[in-house]
ZAKELUM-256704 format. One record per residue (C-alpha): x, y, z. Coordinates in steps of 0.25 Angstrom, whole numbers. Layout:
BEGIN
- X;Y;Z .
...
***
This chain:
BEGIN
- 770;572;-173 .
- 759;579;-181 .
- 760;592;-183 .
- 747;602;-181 .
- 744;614;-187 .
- 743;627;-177 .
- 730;627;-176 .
- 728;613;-172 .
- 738;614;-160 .
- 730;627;-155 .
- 717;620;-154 .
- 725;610;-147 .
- 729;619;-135 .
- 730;634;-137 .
- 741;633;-128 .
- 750;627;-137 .
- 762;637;-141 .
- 771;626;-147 .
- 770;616;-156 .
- 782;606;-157 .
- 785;602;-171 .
- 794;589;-172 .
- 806;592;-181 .
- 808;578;-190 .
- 824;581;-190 .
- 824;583;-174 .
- 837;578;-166 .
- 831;576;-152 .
- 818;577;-145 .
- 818;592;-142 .
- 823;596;-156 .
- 809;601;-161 .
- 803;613;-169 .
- 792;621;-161 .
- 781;629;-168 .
- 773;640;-160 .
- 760;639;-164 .
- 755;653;-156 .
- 764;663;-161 .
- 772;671;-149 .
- 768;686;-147 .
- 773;697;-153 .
- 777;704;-139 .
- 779;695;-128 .
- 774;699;-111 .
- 789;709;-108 .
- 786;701;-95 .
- 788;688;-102 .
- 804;688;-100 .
- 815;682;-93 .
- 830;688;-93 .
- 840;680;-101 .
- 854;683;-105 .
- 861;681;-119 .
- 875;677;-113 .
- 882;676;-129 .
- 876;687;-138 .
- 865;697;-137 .
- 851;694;-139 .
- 842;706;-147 .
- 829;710;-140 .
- 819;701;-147 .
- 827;688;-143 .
- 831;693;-130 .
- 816;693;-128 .
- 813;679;-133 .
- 823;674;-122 .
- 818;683;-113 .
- 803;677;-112 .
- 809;663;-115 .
- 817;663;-101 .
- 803;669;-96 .
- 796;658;-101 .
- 807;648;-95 .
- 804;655;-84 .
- 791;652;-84 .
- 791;638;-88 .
- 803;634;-77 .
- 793;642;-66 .
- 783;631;-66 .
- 771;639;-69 .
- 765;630;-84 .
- 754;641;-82 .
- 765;654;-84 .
- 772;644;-96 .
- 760;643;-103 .
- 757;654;-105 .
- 769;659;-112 .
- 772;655;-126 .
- 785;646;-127 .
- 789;654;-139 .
- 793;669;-143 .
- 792;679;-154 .
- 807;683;-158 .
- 808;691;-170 .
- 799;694;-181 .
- 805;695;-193 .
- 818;697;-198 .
- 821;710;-194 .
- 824;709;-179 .
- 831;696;-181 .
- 841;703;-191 .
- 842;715;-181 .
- 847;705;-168 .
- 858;696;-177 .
- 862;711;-181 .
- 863;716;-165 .
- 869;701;-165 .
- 857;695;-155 .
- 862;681;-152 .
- 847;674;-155 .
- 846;682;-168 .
- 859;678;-174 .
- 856;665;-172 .
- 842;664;-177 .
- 848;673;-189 .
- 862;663;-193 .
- 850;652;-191 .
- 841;657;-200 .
- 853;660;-211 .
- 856;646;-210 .
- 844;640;-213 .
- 844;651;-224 .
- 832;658;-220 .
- 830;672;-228 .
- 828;683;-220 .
- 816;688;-229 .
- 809;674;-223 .
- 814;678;-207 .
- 807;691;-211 .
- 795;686;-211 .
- 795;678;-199 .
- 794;677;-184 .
- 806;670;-177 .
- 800;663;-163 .
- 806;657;-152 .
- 800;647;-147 .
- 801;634;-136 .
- 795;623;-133 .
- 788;623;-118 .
- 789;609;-113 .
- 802;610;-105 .
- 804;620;-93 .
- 819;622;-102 .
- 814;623;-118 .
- 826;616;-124 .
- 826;624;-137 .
- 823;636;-141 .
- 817;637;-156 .
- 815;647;-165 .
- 807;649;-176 .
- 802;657;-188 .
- 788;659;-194 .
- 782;666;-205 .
- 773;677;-200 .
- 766;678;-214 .
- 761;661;-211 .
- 753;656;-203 .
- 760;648;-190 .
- 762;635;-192 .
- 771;624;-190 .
- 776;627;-203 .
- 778;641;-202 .
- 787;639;-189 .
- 801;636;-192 .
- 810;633;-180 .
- 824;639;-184 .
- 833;639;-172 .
- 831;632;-160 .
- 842;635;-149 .
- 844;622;-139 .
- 845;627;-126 .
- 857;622;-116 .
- 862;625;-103 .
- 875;633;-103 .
- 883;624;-93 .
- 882;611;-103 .
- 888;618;-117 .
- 896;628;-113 .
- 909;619;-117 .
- 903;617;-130 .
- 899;631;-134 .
- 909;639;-129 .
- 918;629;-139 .
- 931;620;-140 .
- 937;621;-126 .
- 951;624;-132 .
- 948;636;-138 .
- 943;650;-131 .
- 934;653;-141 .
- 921;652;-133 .
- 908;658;-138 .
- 916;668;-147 .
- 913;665;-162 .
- 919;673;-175 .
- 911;680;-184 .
- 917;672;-196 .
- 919;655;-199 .
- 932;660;-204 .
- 938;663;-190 .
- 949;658;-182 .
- 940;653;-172 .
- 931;647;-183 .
- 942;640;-188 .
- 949;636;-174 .
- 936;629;-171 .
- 938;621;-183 .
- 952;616;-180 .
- 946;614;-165 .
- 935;604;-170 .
- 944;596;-182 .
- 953;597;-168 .
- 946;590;-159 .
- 939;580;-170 .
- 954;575;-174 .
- 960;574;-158 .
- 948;564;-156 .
- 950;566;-139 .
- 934;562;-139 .
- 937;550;-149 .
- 923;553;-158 .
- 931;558;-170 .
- 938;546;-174 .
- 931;546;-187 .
- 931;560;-190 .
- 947;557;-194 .
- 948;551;-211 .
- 949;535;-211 .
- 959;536;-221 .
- 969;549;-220 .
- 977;543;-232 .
- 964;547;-242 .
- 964;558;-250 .
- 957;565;-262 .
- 960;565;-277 .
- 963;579;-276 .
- 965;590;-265 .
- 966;603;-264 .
- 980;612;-257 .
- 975;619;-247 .
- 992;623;-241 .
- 993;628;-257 .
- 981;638;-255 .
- 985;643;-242 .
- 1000;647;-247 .
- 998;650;-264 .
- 983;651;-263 .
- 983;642;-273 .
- 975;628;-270 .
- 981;617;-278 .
- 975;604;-280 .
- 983;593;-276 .
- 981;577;-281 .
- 987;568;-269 .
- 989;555;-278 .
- 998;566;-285 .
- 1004;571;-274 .
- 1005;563;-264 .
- 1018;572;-256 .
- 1008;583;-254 .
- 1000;576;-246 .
- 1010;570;-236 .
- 1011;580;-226 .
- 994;577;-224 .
- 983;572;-231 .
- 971;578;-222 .
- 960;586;-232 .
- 947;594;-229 .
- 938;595;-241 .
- 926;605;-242 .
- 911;602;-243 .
- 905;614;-252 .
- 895;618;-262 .
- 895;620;-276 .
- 882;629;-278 .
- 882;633;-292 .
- 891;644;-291 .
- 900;631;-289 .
- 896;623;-300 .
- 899;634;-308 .
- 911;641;-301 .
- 921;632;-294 .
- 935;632;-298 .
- 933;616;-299 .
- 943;605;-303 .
- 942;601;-317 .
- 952;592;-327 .
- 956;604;-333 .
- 962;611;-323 .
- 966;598;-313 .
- 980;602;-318 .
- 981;616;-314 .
- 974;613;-298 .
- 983;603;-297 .
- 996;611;-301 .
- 994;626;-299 .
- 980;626;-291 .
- 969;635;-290 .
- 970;648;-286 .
- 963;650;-272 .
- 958;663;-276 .
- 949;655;-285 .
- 943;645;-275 .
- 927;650;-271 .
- 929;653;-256 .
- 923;641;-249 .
- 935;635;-256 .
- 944;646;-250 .
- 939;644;-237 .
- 940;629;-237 .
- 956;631;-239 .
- 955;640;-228 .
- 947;629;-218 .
- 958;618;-225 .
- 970;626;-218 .
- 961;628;-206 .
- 965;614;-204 .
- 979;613;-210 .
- 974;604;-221 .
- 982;604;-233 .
- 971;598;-243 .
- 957;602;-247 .
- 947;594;-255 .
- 936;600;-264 .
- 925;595;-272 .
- 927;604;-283 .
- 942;608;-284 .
- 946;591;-280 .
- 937;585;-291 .
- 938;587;-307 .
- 924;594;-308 .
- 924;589;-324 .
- 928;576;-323 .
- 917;565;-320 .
- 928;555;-316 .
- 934;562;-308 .
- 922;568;-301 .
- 915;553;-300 .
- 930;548;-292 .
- 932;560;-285 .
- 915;559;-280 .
- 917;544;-277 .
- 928;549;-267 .
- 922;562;-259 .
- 919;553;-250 .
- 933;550;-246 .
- 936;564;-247 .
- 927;569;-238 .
- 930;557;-229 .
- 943;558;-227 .
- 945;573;-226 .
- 950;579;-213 .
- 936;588;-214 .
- 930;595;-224 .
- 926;609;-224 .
- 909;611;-228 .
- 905;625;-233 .
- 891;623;-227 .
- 885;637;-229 .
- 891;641;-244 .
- 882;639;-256 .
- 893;638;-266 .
- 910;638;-266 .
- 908;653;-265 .
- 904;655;-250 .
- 914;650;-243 .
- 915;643;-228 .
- 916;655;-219 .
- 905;663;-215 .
- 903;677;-207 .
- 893;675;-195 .
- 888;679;-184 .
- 897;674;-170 .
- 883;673;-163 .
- 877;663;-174 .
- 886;651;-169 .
- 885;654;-153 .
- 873;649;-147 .
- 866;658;-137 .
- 869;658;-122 .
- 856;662;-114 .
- 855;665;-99 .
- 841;663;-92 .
- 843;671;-78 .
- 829;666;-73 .
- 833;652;-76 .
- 845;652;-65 .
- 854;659;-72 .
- 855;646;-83 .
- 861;649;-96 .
- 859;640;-109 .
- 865;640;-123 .
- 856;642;-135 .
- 860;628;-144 .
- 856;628;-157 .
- 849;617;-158 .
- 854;603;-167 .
- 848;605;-178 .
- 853;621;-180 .
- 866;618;-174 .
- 871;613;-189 .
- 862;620;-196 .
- 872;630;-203 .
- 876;616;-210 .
- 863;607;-212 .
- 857;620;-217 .
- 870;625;-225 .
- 870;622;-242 .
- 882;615;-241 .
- 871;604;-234 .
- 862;604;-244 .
- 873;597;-255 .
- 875;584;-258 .
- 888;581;-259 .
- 890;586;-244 .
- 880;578;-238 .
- 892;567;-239 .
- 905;577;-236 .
- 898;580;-224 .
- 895;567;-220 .
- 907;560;-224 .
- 917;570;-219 .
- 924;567;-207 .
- 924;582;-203 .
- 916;593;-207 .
- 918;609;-205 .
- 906;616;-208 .
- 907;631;-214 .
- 893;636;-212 .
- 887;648;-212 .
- 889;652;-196 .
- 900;644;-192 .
- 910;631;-194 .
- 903;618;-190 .
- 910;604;-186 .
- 907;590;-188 .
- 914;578;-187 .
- 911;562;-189 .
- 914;559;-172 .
- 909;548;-165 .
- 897;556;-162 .
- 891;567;-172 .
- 901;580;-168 .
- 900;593;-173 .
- 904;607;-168 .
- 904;621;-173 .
- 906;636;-171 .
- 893;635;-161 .
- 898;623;-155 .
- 913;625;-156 .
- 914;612;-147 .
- 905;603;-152 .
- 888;604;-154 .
- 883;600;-142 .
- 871;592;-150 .
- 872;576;-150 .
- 867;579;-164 .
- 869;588;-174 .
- 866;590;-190 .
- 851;587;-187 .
- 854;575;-180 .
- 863;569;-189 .
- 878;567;-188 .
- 888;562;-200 .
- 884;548;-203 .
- 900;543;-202 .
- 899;547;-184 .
- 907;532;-180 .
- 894;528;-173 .
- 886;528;-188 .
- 896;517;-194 .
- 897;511;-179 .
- 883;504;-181 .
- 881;491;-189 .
- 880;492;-203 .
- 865;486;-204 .
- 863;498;-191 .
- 849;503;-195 .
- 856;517;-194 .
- 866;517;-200 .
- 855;513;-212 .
- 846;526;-206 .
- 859;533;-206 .
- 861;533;-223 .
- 845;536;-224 .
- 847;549;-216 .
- 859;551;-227 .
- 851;548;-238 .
- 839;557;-234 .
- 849;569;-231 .
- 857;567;-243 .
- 844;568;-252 .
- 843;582;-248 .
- 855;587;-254 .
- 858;594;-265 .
- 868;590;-279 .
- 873;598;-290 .
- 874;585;-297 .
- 863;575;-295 .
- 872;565;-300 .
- 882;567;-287 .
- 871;560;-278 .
- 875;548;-275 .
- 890;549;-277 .
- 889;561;-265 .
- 882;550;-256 .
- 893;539;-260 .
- 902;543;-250 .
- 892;539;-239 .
- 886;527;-244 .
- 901;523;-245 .
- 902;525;-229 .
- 888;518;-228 .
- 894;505;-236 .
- 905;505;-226 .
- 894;503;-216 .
- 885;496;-223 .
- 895;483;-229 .
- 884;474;-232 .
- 875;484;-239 .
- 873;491;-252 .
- 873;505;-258 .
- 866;509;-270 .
- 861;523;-274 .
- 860;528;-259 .
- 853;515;-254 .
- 857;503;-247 .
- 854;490;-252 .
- 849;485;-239 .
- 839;497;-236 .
- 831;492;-251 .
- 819;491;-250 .
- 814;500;-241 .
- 824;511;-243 .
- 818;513;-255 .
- 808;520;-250 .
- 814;533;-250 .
- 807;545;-252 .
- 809;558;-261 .
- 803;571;-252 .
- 793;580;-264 .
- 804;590;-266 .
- 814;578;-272 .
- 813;573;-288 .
- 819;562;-294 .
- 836;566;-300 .
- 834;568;-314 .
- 847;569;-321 .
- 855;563;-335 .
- 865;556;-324 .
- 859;541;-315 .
- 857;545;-301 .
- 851;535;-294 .
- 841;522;-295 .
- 827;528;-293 .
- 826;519;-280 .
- 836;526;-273 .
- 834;541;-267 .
- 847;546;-274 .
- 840;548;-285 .
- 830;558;-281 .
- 835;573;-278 .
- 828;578;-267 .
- 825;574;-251 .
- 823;559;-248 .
- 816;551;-236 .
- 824;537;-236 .
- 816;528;-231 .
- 818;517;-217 .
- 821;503;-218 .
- 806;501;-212 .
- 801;496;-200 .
- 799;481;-195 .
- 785;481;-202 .
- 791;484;-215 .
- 793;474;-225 .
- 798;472;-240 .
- 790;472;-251 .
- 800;470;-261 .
- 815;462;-262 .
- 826;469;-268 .
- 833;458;-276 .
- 845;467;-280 .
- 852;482;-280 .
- 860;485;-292 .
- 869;498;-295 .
- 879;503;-306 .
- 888;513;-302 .
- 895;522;-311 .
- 910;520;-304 .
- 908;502;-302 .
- 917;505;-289 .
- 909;517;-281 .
- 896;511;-281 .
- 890;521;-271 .
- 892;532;-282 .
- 886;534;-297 .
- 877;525;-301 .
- 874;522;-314 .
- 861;514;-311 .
- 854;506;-298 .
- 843;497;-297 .
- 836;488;-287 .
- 830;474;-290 .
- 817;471;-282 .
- 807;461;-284 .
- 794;470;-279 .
- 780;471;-281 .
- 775;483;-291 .
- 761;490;-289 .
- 756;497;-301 .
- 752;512;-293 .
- 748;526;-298 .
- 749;540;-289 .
- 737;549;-293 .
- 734;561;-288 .
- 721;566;-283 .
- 714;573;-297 .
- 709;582;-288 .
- 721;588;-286 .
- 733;593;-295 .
- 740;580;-302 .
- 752;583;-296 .
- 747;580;-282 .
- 750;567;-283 .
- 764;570;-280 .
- 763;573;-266 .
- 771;568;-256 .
- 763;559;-248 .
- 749;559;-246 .
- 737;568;-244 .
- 732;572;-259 .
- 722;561;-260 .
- 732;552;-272 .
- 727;540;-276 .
- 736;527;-277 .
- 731;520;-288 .
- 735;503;-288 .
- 735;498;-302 .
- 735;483;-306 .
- 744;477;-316 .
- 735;481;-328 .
- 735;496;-323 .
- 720;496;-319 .
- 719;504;-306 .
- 716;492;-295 .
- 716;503;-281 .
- 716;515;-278 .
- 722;522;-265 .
- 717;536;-262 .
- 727;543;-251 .
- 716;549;-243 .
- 723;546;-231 .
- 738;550;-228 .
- 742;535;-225 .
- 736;531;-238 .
- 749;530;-246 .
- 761;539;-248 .
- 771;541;-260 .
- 781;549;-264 .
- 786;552;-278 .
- 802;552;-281 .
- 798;563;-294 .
- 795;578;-291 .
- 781;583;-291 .
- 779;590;-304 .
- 767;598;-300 .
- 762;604;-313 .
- 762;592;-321 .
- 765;580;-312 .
- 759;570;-319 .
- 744;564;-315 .
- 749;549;-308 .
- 760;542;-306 .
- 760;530;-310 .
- 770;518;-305 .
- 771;505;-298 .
- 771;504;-283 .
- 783;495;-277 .
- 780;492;-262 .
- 792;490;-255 .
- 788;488;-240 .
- 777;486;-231 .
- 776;490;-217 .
- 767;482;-209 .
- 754;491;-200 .
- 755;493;-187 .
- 743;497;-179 .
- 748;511;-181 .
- 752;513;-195 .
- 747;507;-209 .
- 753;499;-217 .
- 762;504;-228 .
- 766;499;-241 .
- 779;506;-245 .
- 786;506;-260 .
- 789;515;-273 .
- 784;519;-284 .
- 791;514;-296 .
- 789;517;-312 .
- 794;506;-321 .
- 808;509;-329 .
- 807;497;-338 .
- 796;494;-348 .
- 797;477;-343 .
- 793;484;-328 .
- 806;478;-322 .
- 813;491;-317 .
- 806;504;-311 .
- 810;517;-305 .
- 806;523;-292 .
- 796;534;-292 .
- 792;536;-276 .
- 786;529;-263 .
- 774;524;-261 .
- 769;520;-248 .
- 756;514;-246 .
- 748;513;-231 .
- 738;506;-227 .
- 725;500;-232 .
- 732;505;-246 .
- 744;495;-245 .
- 731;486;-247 .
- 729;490;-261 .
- 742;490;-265 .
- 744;473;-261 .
- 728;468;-265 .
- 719;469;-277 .
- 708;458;-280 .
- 711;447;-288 .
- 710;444;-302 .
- 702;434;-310 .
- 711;423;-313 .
- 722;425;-301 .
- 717;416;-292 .
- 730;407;-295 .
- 738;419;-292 .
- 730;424;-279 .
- 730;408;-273 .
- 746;408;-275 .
- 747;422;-269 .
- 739;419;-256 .
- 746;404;-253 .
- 759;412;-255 .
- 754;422;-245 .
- 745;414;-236 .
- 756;412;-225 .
- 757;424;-222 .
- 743;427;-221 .
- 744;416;-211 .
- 754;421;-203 .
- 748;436;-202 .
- 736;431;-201 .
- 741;422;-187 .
- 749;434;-183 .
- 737;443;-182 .
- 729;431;-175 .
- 739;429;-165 .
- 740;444;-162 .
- 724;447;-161 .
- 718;433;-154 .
- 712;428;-170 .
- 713;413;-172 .
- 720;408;-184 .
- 708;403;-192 .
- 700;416;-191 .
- 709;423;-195 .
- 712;415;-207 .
- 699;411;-212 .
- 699;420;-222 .
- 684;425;-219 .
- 682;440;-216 .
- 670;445;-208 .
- 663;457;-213 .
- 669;464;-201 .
- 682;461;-207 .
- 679;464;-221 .
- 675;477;-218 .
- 687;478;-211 .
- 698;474;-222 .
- 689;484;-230 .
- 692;494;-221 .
- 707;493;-220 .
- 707;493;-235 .
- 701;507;-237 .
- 704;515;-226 .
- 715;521;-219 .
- 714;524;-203 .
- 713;535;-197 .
- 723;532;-187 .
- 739;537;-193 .
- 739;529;-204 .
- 727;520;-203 .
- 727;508;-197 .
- 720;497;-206 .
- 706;491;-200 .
- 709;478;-194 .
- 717;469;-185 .
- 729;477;-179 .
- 742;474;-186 .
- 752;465;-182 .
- 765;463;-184 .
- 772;450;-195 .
- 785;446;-197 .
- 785;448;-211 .
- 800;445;-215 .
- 799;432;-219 .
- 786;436;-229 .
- 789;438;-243 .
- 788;452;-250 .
- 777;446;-258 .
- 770;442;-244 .
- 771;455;-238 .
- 768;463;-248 .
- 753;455;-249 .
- 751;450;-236 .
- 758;459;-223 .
- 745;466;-219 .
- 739;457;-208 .
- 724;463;-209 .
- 726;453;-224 .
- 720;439;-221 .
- 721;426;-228 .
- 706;428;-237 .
- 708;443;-241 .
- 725;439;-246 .
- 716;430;-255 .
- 705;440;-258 .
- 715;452;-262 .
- 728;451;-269 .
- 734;456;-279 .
- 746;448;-288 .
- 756;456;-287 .
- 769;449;-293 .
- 784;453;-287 .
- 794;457;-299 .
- 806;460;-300 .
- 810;476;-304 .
- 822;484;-306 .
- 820;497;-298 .
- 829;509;-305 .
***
């Protein structure tokens, strides 16, 4: 939905408190961020307040009194009375500033330690909290608000959507239905007690409960979570028995010594970063001292403490053998390290678990954190008023994992692929251990929800992508397609040291994916049965193209940009090709793992190249042009084959055209124009609502004979404008040509033009006589030079109807979809556009 600014939604009704804002990652209908337009007063009517009771922990004044006038408005609102609930805002003034927030976590106020661990998580200063007002709010719709949520925003800006940031909302849930599940694992007597420390006895029994009940299998939804394949194991791994007795941890190779791993095989392996202090720091594994790890090892006192720490969790389980990245793999050997990459795959897949050190920055931070016992239990309220009922504060899905999405582990590349390829995962992050596991159904659990989330969702949504019922589907299943899009898109966001790693640390899942997908091919993060129109993706502003001595990736795919992609669909059934790929070529630097390094990849298509120029409006600075979108007044400026201007689109409306640049914006010196070819790839037929769109890149030739080119963007074109792009008048001296062109064309005409008879009452002969009325010039006129007014402009004319286009050639659609088009004006207005054959690059 369209958002309004603040003073649009009080001229609509002064009224109006709330304004729901639609949250573009939401899980389920009700998971929405609220923004308060009128700002809650200061000091609240003492009248205005219901009793409640804090059944778990203590509540400070200031919060106390926010649930005190939220049970009086539920009072209200349950009494009946609209009258009495309208005029009492749905939304409260908590704590302004910093200062009193601090003062409540302090006193160990339940709601302030929460907001406060919240905040910590989402790595909000509290110079910025300072500053700020902190709101809670609820929507007024339900005679029982769902969710409460609460929010900051800055007092020294004005109020706006933009300055309301909803930070925690707390689901709330009658006590009867979760009492089992928070009071924790029914075999133990823990119940609503939590340790100050992740590195407690109880922290750690609720580990062994989880790996516990994921092994015993009595619901039968973890049969996948146990390794395929028990018999596999590592080049190299580390003796965890040798560093709990000699505190010396030796490094074991198992095709050498094959007796020490008789009496068990099971490994866990550690997800960690590097940061710099890493890069710089770590006692790594290098050819020269192989001899000495293997022989005398390494002393424990010299292991950073994440290290340390992951021993500890390893005999935590019993497990005799550890993997790590750094102390498993010769850090100065490119052989080595290209083998030993090929596999993490298998090593993170056939590990019993592996420990992730979500909250630490580098090696030097460890896995166990102090905290607070009331940051991982979720609040317990009584309403007297409201019969006595009781109900638990749930943090709602998206913040129930948010001390892992949100952690620094997340942001790094390598880990995207651990995480989703391990069978088990222990999360260490900054307020409590976290559990996920590949069950039939997404199952996680943690310190908060010892016996498992009560959320059918969790992660934003999104559960590990090897769940049995992912690879239960066909492999031509659509979603299992949208499935490795949502991947690609969330992959893009991470983070590498080493640029070069990108596409070997996303092998391990186009592995599983090839598995799935038998009949299809994997080059450079794509499949070869998603070409054309995945080609479509796009690069967000922030993202620039990898510029680095070593080969990446093909320009074509998204691998080769460093920064936030938008893959794009498959289309719609109004969207057909405009081009044919004739073949996909790649050379990998190891022949056997081509799902690795590449040394090169290319794509043969035979296509249809437009000769384009980007200019910015000189009205502004040069480097407006490269906006994102629309909305600056840019020019598209269509050239001929002799580089003489032939059109030229100004964008004055938003539906106009749309590109986007794969370079970063330079906006000092970005240069004047870009200059390019246009190479349409699809076209999506209009519908009486929407225009209709030509969609391709922007490519720049890589070869002086104009046979191979590289990508440079997207360029989408709606509208009367796709008009500009397919006709020109014709030449003196074509005629031959434009006769050949229209018989080659002229059956389809026919059949649009029968089509369109048939669905509006014309008669064949009318409609193909060629003649045009001065009504109906005036209207081809029209939808050549305007865009409606009505969300995207529909084109003056006949409504739009639907054709079979499949069995039209690419040539034929990219001249003669649009049905408006008759037989006299495809004669009138062509322009010779030959297919070729390129290379892309």
């Amino acid at each position: 939905m369209a958002l309004l600014e603040t003073t649009e939604i009080l001229q609509l009704n002064d009224k109006v408190h709330t304004f729901v804002l639609i949250n573009p990652n939401q899980v389920d209908d009700d998971d929405v961020d609220l923004f308060v337009v009128q700002p809650p007063a200061v000091e609240r009517d003492p009248a205005h307040r219901a009793p409640i009771e804090s059944i778990v922990g203590p509540l400070c004044t200031a919060c106390r009194g926010a649930f005190e006038y939220f049970s009086f408005w539920l009072d209200n609102f349950k009494s009946g009375v609209k009258e009495a609930a309208d005029k009492l805002q749905p939304a409260c003034l908590i704590h302004e500033g910093a200062k009193t927030l601090q003062a409540g976590e302090d006193a160990q106020c339940h709601l302030c330690v929460l907001l406060m661990a919240n905040l910590r998580v989402k790595r909000i200063a509290t110079r910025s909290i300072d500053q700020c007002n902190i709101e809670m709010c609820w929507q007024s719709k339900e005679p029982k608000p769902a969710r409460l949520h609460f929010a900051l925003t800055h007092r020294g800006h004005p109020r706006s959507s933009s300055n309301y940031w909803n930070i925690l909302k707390l689901k709330l849930q009658n006590s009867s239905e979760f009492d089992e599940t928070l009071l924790g694992i029914t075999t133990t007597s823990q119940g609503l007690e939590r340790h100050s420390n992740t590195k407690s006895e109880q922290s750690r029994d609720n580990a062994l409960q989880w790996l516990k009940r994921c092994q015993e299998n009595e619901d039968g939804n973890h049969t996948q979570c146990d390794p395929p394949s028990q018999g596999w194991l590592p080049t190299r791994l580390l003796d965890v028995a040798s560093a709990m007795t000699t505190s010396t941890v030796k490094l074991v190779q198992p095709r050498d010594d094959p007796d020490a791993f008789v009496a068990g095989q099971k490994y866990v392996t550690l997800s960690h970063c590097w940061g710099a202090w890493g890069g710089a720091e770590l006692p790594v594994l290098t050819t020269e001292n192989l001899s000495e790890r293997l022989g005398g090892g390494l002393p424990v006192s010299l292991l950073p403490q994440t290290f340390n720490d992951a021993l500890q969790v390893a005999h935590w389980f019993n497990v005799r053998w550890l993997w790590i990245d750094s102390l498993c793999i010769l850090q100065d050997s490119n052989e080595d390290w290209q083998r030993e990459a090929i596999m993490m795959y298998e090593v993170y897949k056939n590990a019993l678990l592996n420990i992730s050190a979500d909250d630490s920055p580098d090696a030097r931070w460890g896995c166990f954190r102090e905290r607070q016992p009331l940051a991982v239990i979720p609040m317990h309220l009584r309403f007297p008023d409201q019969d006595g009922g009781a109900f638990w504060l749930l943090p709602d899905t998206h913040a129930v994992f948010d001390s892992v999405t949100e952690s620094p582990l997340a942001k790094r590349g390598w880990v995207f692929q651990e995480r989703q390829l391990s069978r088990r995962v222990l999360h260490f992050t900054s307020s409590e251990l976290v559990w996920e596991c590949c069950a039939k159904a997404p199952y996680f659990a943690s310190e908060t929800f010892p016996g498992g989330t009560p959320f059918k969702t969790a992660f934003n949504g999104k559960s590990k992508f090897q769940s049995r019922t992912t690879f239960e589907r066909p492999s031509s299943s659509p979603e299992l397609y949208a499935t490795w899009r949502t991947i690609c898109e969330e992959y893009s966001t991470k983070v590498f040291s080493h640029v070069r790693d990108k596409l070997v640390a996303l092998s391990g899942l186009a592995q599983e994916f090839e598995i799935a997908f038998p009949d299809d091919t994997y080059v450079a993060g794509m499949w070869r049965s998603t070409l054309p129109g995945s080609l479509l993706w796009e690069s967000s502003a922030s993202s620039s193209r990898l510029l680095t001595g070593d080969y990446i990736a093909p320009s074509w795919s998204w691998v080769s940009i460093d920064g936030p992609i938008t893959p794009s669909g498959p289309g719609s059934s109004r969207t057909h090709s405009l081009v044919d790929v004739t073949s996909v070529a790649a050379v990998p630097v190891i022949p056997s793992k081509p799902t690795a390094l590449l040394q090169s990849a290319s794509i043969a298509l035979r296509c249809y190249l437009r000769p384009v120029e980007v200019r910015p409006d000189y009205e502004k600075k040069p480097w407006y042009m490269m906006a994102m979108g629309g909305g600056k007044s840019h020019k598209l400026l269509v050239k001929d084959e002799d580089g003489r201007e032939t059109a030229c689109i100004s964008n004055f409306h938003s539906d106009a055209f749309h590109y986007s640049f794969d370079v970063e914006a330079d906006e000092d010196s970005g240069p004047e124009s870009v200059s390019g070819y246009f190479l349409p790839l699809r076209v999506t037929q209009p519908t009486d609502s929407s225009p209709m769109a030509v969609s391709g890149l922007l490519v720049e030739a890589a070869s002086d004979d104009g046979s191979v080119y590289r990508r440079v963007g997207v360029l989408r074109v709606y509208g009367s404008h796709c008009y500009r792009l397919k006709y020109k008048a014709r030449k003196v001296g074509q005629e031959s040509v434009w006769a050949d062109l229209s018989r080659l064309l002229k059956p389809t005409h026919e059949r649009l033009t029968e089509v369109r008879g048939e669905e509006h009452g014309e008669t064949s002969e009318t409609a193909r006589s060629g003649d045009l009325t001065e009504e109906q010039e005036s209207e081809l006129e029209m939808s050549e030079n305007k865009i409606g007014d009505n969300d995207g402009g529909n084109q003056v004319g006949e409504p739009r109807v639907e054709v079979d286009l499949n069995p039209v050639s690419a040539l034929e659609r990219l001249y003669a979809l649009d049905a408006a088009l008759d037989e006299s004006e495809l004669a009138l207005e062509f322009e010779r556009l030959v297919p070729q054959q390129i290379t892309l690059i």
